[in-house]
TORPAGU-894087 format. One line per 4 residues: number of its first residue (from 1); their letters; for each residue x, y, z of C-alpha. Coordinates in steps of 0.05 Angstrom, whole numbers. Layout:
NUM> A> X:Y:Z  ... .
# end
This chain:
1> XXXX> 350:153:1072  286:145:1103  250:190:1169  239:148:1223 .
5> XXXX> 208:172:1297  196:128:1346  144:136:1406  159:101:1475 .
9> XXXX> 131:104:1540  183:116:1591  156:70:1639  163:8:1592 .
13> XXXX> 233:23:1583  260:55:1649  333:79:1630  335:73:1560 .
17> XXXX> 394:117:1536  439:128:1476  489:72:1501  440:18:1497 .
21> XXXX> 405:39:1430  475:46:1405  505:-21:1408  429:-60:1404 .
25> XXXX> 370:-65:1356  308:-31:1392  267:-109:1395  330:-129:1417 .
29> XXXX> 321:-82:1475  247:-94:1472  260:-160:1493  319:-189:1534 .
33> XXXX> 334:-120:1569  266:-105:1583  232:-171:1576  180:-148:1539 .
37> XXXX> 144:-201:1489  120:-167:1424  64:-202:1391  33:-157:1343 .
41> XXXX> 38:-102:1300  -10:-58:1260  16:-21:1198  -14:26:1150 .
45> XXXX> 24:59:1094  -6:119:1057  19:169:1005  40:237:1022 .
49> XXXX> 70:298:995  124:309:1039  133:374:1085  177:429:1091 .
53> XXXX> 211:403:1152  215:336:1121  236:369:1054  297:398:1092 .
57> XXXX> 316:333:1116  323:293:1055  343:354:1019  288:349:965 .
61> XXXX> 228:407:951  175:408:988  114:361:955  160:306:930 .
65> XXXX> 113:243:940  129:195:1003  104:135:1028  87:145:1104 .
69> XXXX> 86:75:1145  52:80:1217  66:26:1259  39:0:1327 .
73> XXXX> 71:-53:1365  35:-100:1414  59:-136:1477  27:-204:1502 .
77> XXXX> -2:-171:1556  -34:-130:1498  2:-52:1518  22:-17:1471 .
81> XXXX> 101:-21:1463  114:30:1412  81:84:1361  129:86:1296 .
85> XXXX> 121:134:1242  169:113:1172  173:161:1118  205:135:1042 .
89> XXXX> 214:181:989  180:132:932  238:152:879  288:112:909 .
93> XXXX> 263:54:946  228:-9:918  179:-40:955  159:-116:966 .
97> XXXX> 105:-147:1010  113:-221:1024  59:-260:1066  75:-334:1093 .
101> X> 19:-377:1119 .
# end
């Protein structure tokens, strides 16, 4: 299980609704329902102790270690498409980093 919010801006993706996110992937959507053309993104992943509202959710105590992954994603035109937040409780998820030239 992992925390996931995404942040939007409404006029990027003008009727976006529960039907479409439903049956697509969201860079699906991104780009050949809204014809957007993603280019970039910036991550940075940082340890925290998770909260109480986040303890609630993955039904652990409060302070259990997380990794917390903030993501921005670029269009061509250089806008920003979307603000992601990913949180991973560290105890039950590997993690592996692969770059290609």
């Amino acid at each position: 299980v992992v925390l996931e919010t995404m942040y939007l801006n409404p006029d990027q993706v003008p009727g976006l609704n529960l039907d479409l996110i439903k049956d697509n992937s969201m860079y699906e959507l991104f780009s050949h329902h809204y014809g957007h053309h993603l280019v970039r993104a910036e991550q940075t992943i940082k340890p925290i102790k998770i909260n109480e509202e986040q303890a609630a959710l993955f039904n652990q105590p409060a302070g259990v270690l997380a990794l917390q992954i903030d993501r921005v994603v670029y269009t061509d035109k250089n806008q920003v498409m979307e603000y992601t937040q990913t949180i991973f409780l560290t105890l039950k998820h590997d993690f592996e980093v692969v770059f290609n030239k």
